[in-house]
Every structure is written in structure tokens, then in C-alpha cells.
C-alpha positions as CSV (number, residue, x, y, z in Angstrom):
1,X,-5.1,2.7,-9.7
2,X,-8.4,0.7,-8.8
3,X,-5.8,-1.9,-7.6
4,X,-2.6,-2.0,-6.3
5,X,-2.7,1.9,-5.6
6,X,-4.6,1.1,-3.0
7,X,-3.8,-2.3,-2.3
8,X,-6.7,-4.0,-1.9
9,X,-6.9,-7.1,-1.2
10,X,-9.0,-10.1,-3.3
11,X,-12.7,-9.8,-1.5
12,X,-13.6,-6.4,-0.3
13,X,-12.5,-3.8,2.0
14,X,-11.8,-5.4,5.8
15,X,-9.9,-8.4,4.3
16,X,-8.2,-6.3,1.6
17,X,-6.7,-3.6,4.3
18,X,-5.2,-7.0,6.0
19,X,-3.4,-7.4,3.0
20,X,-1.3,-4.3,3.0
21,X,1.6,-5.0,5.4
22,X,3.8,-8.1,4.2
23,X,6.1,-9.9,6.0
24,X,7.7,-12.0,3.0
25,X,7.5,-15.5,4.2
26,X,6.8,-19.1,2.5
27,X,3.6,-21.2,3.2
28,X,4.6,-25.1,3.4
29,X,3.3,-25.2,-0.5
30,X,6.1,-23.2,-1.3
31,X,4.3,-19.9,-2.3
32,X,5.3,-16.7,-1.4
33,X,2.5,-14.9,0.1
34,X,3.9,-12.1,2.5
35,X,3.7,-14.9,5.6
36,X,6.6,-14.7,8.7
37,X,9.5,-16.9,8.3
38,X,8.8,-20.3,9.8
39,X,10.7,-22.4,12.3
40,X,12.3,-19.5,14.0
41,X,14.1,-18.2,11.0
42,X,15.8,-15.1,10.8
43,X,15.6,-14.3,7.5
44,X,14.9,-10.0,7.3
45,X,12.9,-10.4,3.7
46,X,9.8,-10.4,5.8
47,X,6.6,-9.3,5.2
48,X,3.9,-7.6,7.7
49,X,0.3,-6.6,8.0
50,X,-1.9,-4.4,10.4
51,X,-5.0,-5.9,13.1
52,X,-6.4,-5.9,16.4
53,X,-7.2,-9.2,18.4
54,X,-5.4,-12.8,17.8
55,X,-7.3,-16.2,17.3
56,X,-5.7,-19.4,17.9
57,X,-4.8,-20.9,14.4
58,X,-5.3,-24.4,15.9
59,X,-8.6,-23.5,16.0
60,X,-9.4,-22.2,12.9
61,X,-7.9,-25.2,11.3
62,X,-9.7,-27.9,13.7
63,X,-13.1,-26.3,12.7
64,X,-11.6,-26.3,9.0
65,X,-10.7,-30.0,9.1
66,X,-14.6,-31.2,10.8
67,X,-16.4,-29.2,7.9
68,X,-14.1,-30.7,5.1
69,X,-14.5,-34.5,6.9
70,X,-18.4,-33.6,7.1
71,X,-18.8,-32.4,3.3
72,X,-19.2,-28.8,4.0
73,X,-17.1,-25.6,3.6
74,X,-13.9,-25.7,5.1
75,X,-13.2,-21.9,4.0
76,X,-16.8,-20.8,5.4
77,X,-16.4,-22.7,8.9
78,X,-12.8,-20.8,9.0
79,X,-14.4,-17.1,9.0
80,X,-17.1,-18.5,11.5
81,X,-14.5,-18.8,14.0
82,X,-12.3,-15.9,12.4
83,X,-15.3,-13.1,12.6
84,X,-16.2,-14.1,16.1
85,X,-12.9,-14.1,17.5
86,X,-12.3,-10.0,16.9
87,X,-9.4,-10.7,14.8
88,X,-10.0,-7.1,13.1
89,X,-7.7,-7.6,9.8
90,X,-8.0,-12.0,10.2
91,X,-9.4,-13.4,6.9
92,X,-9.9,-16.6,5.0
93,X,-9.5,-16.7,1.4
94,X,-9.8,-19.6,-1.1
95,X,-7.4,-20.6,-3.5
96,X,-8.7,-18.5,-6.0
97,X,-8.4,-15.3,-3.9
98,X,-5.5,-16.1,-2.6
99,X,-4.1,-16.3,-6.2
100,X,-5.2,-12.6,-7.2
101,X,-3.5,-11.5,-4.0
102,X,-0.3,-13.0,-5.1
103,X,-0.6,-11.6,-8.4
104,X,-1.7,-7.6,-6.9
105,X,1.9,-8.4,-5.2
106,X,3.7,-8.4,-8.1
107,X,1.9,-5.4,-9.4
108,X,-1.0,-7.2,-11.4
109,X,-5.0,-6.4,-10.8
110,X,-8.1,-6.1,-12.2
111,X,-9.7,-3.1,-12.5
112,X,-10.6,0.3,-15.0
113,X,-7.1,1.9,-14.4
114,X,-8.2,4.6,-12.5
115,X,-6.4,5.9,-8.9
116,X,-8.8,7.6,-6.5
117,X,-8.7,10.3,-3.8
118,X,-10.5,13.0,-1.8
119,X,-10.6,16.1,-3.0
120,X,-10.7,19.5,-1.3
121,X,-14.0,19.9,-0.8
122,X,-14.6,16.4,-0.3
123,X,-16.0,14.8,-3.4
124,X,-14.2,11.4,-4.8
125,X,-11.9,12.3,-7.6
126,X,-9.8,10.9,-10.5
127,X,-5.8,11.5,-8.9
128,X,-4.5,9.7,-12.2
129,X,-5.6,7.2,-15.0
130,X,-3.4,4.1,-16.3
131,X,-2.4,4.8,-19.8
132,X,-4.1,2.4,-21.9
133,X,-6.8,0.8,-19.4
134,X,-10.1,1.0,-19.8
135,X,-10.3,4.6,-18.3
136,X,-8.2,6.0,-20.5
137,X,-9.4,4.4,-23.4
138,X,-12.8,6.2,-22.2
139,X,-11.5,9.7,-22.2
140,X,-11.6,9.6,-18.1
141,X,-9.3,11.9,-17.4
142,X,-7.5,13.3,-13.6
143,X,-9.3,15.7,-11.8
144,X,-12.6,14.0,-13.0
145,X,-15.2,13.2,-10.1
146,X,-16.8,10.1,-9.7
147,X,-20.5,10.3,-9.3
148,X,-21.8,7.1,-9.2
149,X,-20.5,3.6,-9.1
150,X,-23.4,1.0,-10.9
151,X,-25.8,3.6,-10.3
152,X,-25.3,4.1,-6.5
153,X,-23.7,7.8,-5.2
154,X,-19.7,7.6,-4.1
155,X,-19.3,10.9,-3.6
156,X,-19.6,11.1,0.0
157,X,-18.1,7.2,0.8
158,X,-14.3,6.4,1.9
159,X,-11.8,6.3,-0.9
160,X,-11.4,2.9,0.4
161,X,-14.8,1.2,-0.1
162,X,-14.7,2.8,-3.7
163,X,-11.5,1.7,-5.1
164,X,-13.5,-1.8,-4.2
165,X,-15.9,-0.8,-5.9
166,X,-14.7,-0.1,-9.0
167,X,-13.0,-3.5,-8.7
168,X,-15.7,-5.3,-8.2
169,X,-14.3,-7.2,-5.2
170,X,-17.8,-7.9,-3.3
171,X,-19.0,-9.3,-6.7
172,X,-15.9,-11.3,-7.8
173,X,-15.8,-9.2,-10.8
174,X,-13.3,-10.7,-13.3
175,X,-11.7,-9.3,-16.6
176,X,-14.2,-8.5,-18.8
177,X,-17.0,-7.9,-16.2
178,X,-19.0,-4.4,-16.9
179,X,-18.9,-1.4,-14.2
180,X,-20.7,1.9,-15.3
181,X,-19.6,5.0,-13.6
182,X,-21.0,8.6,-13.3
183,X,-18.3,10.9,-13.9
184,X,-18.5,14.7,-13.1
185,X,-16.4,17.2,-15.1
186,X,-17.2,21.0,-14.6
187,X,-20.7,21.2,-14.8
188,X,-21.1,18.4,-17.3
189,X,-22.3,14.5,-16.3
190,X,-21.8,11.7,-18.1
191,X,-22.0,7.8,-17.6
192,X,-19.5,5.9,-18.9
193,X,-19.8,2.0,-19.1
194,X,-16.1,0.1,-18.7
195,X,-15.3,-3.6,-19.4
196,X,-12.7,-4.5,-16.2
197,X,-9.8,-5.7,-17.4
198,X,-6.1,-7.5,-15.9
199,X,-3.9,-4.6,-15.6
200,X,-0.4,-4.0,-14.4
201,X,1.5,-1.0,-13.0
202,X,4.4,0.4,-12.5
203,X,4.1,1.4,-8.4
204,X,7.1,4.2,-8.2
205,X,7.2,7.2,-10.6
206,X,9.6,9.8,-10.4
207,X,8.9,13.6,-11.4
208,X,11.2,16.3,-11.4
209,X,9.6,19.7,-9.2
210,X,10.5,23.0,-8.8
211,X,12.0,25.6,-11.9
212,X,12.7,22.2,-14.0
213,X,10.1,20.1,-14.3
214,X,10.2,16.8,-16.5
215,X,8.4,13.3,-15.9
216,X,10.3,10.3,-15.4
217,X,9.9,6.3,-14.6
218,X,11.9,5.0,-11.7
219,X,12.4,2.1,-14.3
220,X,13.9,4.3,-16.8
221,X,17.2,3.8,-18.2
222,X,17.2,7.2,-18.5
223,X,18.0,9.9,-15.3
224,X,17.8,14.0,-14.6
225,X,20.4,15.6,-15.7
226,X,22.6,16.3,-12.9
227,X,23.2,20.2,-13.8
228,X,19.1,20.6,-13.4
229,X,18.1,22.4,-10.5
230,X,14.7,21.7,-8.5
231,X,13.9,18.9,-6.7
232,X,12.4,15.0,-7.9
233,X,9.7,13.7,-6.1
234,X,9.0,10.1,-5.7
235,X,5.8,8.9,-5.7
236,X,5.2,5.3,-4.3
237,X,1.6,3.7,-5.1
238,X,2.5,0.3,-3.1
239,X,4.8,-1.6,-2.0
240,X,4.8,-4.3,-4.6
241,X,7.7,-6.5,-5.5
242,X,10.7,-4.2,-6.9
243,X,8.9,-0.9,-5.7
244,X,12.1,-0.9,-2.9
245,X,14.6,-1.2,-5.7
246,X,13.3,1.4,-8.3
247,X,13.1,3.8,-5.1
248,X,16.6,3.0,-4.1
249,X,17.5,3.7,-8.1
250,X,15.5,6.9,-8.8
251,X,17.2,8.5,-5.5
252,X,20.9,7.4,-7.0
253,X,20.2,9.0,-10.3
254,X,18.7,12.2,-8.9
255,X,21.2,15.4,-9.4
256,X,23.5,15.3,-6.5
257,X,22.3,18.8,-5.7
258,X,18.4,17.9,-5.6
259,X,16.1,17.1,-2.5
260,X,14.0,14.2,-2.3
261,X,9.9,14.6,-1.7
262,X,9.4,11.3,-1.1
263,X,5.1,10.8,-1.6
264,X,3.5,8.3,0.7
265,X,-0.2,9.5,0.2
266,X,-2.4,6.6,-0.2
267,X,-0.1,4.0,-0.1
268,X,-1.6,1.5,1.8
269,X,0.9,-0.7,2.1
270,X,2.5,-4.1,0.8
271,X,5.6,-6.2,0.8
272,X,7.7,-5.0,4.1
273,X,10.9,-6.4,2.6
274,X,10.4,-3.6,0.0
275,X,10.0,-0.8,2.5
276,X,13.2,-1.9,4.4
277,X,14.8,-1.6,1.1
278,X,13.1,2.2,0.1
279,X,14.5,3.3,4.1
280,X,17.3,2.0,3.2
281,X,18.4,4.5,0.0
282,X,18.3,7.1,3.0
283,X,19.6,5.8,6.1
284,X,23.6,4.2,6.6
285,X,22.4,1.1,7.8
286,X,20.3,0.8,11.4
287,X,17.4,0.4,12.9
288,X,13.9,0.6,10.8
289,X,11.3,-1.2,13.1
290,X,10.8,-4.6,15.7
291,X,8.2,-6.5,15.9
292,X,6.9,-9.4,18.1
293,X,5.6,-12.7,17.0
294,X,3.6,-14.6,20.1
295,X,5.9,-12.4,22.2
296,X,9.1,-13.1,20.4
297,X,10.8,-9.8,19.8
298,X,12.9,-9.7,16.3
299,X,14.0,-6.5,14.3
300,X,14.4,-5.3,10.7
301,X,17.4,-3.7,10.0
302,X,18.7,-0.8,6.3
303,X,21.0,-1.4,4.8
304,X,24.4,0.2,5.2
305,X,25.2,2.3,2.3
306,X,22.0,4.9,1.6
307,X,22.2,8.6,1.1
308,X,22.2,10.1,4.6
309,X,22.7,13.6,3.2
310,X,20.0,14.5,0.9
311,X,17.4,17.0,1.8
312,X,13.8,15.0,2.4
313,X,10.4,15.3,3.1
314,X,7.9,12.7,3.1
315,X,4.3,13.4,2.4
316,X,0.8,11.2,4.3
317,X,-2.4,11.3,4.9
318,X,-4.9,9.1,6.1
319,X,-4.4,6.7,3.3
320,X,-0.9,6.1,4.0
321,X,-1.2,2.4,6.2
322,X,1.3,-0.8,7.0
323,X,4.3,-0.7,5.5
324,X,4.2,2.3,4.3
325,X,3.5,3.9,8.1
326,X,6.5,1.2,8.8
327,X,8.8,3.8,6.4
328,X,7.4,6.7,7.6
329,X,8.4,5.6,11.4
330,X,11.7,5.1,10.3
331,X,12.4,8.4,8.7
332,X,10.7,10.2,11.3
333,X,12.2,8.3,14.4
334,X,16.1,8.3,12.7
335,X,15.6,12.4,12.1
336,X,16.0,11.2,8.7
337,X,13.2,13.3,7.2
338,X,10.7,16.0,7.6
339,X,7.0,14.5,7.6
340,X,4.5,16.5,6.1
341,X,0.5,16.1,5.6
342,X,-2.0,14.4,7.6
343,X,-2.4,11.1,10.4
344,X,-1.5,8.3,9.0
345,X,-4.3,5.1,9.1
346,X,-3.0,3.4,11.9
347,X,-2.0,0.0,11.1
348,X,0.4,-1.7,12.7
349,X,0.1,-5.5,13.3
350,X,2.0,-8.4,12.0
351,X,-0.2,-11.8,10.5
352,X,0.9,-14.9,9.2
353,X,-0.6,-17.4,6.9
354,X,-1.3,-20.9,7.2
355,X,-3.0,-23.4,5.0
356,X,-6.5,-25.0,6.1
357,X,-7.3,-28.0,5.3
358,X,-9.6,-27.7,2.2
359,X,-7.2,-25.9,0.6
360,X,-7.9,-22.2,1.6
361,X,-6.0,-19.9,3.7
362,X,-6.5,-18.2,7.0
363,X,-4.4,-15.1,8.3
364,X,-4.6,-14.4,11.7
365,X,-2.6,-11.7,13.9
366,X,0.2,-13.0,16.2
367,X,1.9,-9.5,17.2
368,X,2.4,-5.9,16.3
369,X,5.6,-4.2,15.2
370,X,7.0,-0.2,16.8
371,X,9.2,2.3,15.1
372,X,12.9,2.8,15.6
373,X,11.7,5.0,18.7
374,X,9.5,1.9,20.5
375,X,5.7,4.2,19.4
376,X,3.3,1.4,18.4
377,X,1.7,2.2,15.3
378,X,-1.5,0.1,15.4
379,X,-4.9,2.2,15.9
380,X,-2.5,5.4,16.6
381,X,-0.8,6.2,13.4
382,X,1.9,8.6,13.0
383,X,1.5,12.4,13.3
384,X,3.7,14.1,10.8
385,X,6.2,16.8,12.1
386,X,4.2,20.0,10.2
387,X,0.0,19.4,9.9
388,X,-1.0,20.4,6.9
389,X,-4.9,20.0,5.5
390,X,-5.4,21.6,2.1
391,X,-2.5,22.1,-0.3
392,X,0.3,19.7,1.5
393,X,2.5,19.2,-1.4
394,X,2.7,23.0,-2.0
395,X,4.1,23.1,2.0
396,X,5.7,20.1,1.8
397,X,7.7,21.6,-1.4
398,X,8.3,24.7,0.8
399,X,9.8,22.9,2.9
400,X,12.1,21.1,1.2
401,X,13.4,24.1,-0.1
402,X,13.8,25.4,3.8
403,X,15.8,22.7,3.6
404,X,18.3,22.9,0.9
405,X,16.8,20.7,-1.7
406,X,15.2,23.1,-4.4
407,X,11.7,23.2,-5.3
């Protein structure tokens, strides 16, 4: 959706896409913001994020503390020294901001309802529209193209910038605000003009493929029949809080004889705790990355316990960033799964937060994490085992029934 699908985070695209790898940690206030456990803990419900160069937090904080004491912005003085120090994915947000960022954590955002992506021949289209949101309530449906955004031409700008967009995160646009989009279907063009509203999704869906095909929530008490054949793919938006459990879930209720196409494509990240729990409904236990913080090495471990012999392919592209490249890693690097698609994003760095005084909050890089194997992730991505442009769920489903697991 225009939110969590992507992950953005409260103001625009650079700060949002530092937002998308979550290390699950506590600020001293108490809140939990996807920080690094403080005072050397040990704790393994962490939370990560993805950057470039490190800035001293002393720093940030000291010119914080002289623009509070001289009546002047604490938060503004705090990016000064943030956007000159190279910190690529380093941001400051107010308390406000901050706010929305715990709330797109727990699945909540504002927005139209409405998930984008590239299409084949490179225009912006509709992938899928909330149920009820202000898209749907519009007639918007997928496989629409969007045109124009406020009157200015998307079609040729990253997926990315126009998730924001449609937001309204440069603007602060809150519930209610008005955004009027251009949407293209066939040869037919229409403008359609949508009140932004506080939305909530549901960030795994399950879907049954091959010769039985039936929809499904991950949430749903109810699971495939176990005598279906085909396959069930998985499709994870972000990594919000309970997106690890409901994948864990749907694989346990999938038909004992069904392989798993587990869709990463534009997931661009969230809570890492959550992707240590999705690796670990497929691995026995192990090794699913390490990471360094100032130089201190520390790991994240699966669980013992997943399914170890299902048939599984997982499916990127250039969306796919953070945690959910953390996953990917894993998979690949434990010969857990077959990766299909396209190079992942790239980003593999770890932040923590601190509060400033003021009362805003700064996150700045202190380390990087690796997969199982030791490949660093940051500005490198992962290249999937079979490179596939156009039509990589069709292959991806091919091979998944190479392997074993119907389609």
C-alpha cells in the first residue's frame, strides 16, 4: 500500500528508506522504536536498518543541546550536523514523526490504499488496492497506471519517490488532506481526487497457486485443505509487528505436500526481530546474520524447530531492502531456498536511536550486519541464484515445481 508496503518512513524518501531495517530496541523514554539493545544487552529481539557513513552521536546531541539553550531548533541544528556528516540513511525526526513511524510499525499509515510497482514496460502501476480505502472506494483498481500525482507526471519516477508521494510525506499530509491522481486504464484517463485517510494492513497474505487456487489471510482461522494440490505463496509487504508470526503460521497450515513461494518483492524492510522469526519457519535453528555495533560483533540466531523440508523459492527485486535482504541472505546462504527475480536494493547497515535534547530523535549508523556466509549486504545487494527480468513469478513457479512443490 501507499504505506507500510513500502515502508516509508514519516518525512520523505532518504529518511523513510532508514526506517526499513529494525533492530527492536528501547529508547530511555521507554518506547519501542526498532533501536539496538542498550548497555551491552544481548537480547536477539533486535531491530536493524541500512546506511553508509557514521556521525558521532555526542555530536549531534552537543549541537542539539546549544540550539535548545539559545531558543532555536534543536531538531534543525541535529540534521545540520547529520547532512554534513555523510551519514547516508542518518535522520532527525521530531516527536511527531517519530510517532507515525511507531505507528507504520505496527501496521498503521496514512495514505489512499494503494500498493505500487513497475510494470513491464516501465510505467508506474496499481500492484493492489486496500479494500475499503480511499482507492477502492474510488473504483481504482490493480493493473491501473498512475499518470500523475497533483498534476505532476510519475510515470517515469522511482516507485519509491511515488509511494511518498501519494502519502504526502514532503508535505506532512495528514488524514483528510486531498491528493488527485491521473490514473490510466486502457486507453481511457481519468483524475480522480482522494481524501488521505489512517489506514491499517494486514502485511502477509497467503494465496494458494498452481491447479487449486484459492485466497487466504495468514490471519485466518481458517487453512488449505491438506488434500489440495499446488503450491501457497506468501506474500510479505513489511516486516511489521506479527508479520514473523502469521508467516511462521501460514507455512504450518500449508498441505504437507505443498511448496512454499515465499514473495519478497518490494518489501523494503522493517522490524528485524520479525525476519528472524519468518527464517525461522524454514531453517532447524542456526545462523541467520551478525552484525557489528562500533566494532562489537554479535549474531541473530532461528529458532530451532522450522520446516527444513519444504520445497521454496523466494522471489526479489530491486525493491526488496533491510530486513527483508537480511531473510533473503539467510535462505540463500543456509541452501535453504532457491532465489529468484532481480538484485536486491542493497541495504545493509545497522542505526540506533537516541533522544536529543529538545525532544526529537536522531538515528545515526554505528555498523553493518553480513549473511550466514560473511557477504556484506550494504550497497551490494544479493544476486538471486536464477536472473529473471520480465515474468519472474511464472519462473519462479517453474521452479518450485522443479522442485517438488507443485505449481
Amino acid at each position: 500500500m501507499s504505506g507500510p508496503a513500502q515502508c516509508f518512513g514519516p518525512r520523505g524518501m532518504r529518511r523513510g528508506a532508514a526506517l526499513t531495517l529494525v533492530f527492536a530496541g528501547v529508547l530511555a523514554t521507554g518506547a519501542v522504536t526498532g533501536s539496538l539493545p542498550r548497555g551491552g544487552a544481548k537480547s536477539e529481539a533486535l531491530a536493524s536498518r541500512s546506511v553508509a557513513s557514521t556521525v558521532d552521536q555526542d555530536e549531534v546531541a552537543d549541537a542539539a543541546a546549544r540550539a535548545v539553550a539559545d531558543g532555536k531548533s534543536g531538531k534543525e541544528a541535529a540534521e545540520e550536523v547529520v547532512s554534513r556528516s555523510g551519514d547516508r540513511w542518518g535522520a532527525v525526526y521530531d516527536e511527531r514523526q517519530y510517532e507515525e513511524f511507531e505507528q507504520a510499525l505496527d501496521g498503521s499509515y496514512t495514505g489512499v490504499g494503494i500498493a505500487a510497482k513497475r510494470s513491464a514496460d516501465g510505467q508506474v502501476e496499481v500492484a493492489r488496492v486496500q479494500p475499503g480505502g480511499p482507492a477502492d472506494r474510488a473504483g481504482i483498481e490493480p493493473g491501473d497506471l498512475l499518470r500523475t500525482i497533483d498534476g505532476h507526471r510519475v510515470d517515469k519516477r522511482p516507485v519509491a519517490e511515488v509511494v511518498a508521494l501519494l502519502r504526502g510525506d514532503r508535505a506532512e499530509a495528514a488524514a483528510g488532506s486531498t491528493v488527485v491522481l491521473g490514473i490510466g486504464r486502457g486507453a481511457r484517463l481519468r483524475t480522480e481526487t482522494l481524501h488521505r485517510a489512517r489506514l491499517t494492513t494486514d502485511p502477509v497474505t497467503v494465496r494458494r497457486i498452481g491447479p487449486s487456487r484459492s485466497a487466504s489471510s495468514a490471519s485466518s482461522a481458517s487453512s488449505p485443505s491438506s488434500s489440495s494440490s499446488g503450491a501457497v505463496m506468501i506474500e510479505v509487504d513489511s516486516f511489521t509487528r506479527g508479520s514473523g508470526a502469521k508467516v511462521r503460521d501460514a507455512v504450518r497450515d500449508a498441505p504437507s505436500d505443498a511448496g512454499v513461494l515465499l514473495d519478497l518483492r518490494g518489501n523494503s524492510g522493517g522490524l528485524v526481530a520479525e525476519a528472524v522469526t519468518a527464517a525461522s519457519a524454514f531453517l532447524d535453528g542456526g545462523l541467520v546474520a551478525t552484525y557489528d555495533v562500533h566494532g562489537e560483533q554479535r549474531a541473530l540466531y532461528a529458532q530451532p524447530g522450522g520446516d527444513t523440508d519444504r520445497p521454496l523459492v523466494v522471489l526479489v527485486d530491486g525493491g526488496t531492502m533491510s530486513a527483508a535482504e537480511l531473510l533473503t541472505g539467510a535462505l540463500q546462504d543456509r541452501g535453504r531456498a532457491v532465489t529468484v527475480g532481480s538484485r536486491t536494493f542493497g541495504k545493509g547497515s545497522v542505526q540506533m536511536p537516541s533522544k536529543l535534547p529538545g525532544g526529537s530523535v536522531a538515528e545515526l549508523t554505528v555498523g553493518h550486519y553480513r549473511t550466514p556466509a560473511g557477504r556484506s549486504v550494504d550497497e551490494h545487494g544479493i544476486t538471486p541464484d536464477l536472473a529473471v527480468g520480465s515474468k519472474a513469478e511464472q519462473r519462479a513457479e517453474t521452479v518450485l515445481s522443479g522442485l517438488g512443490g507443485g505449481s
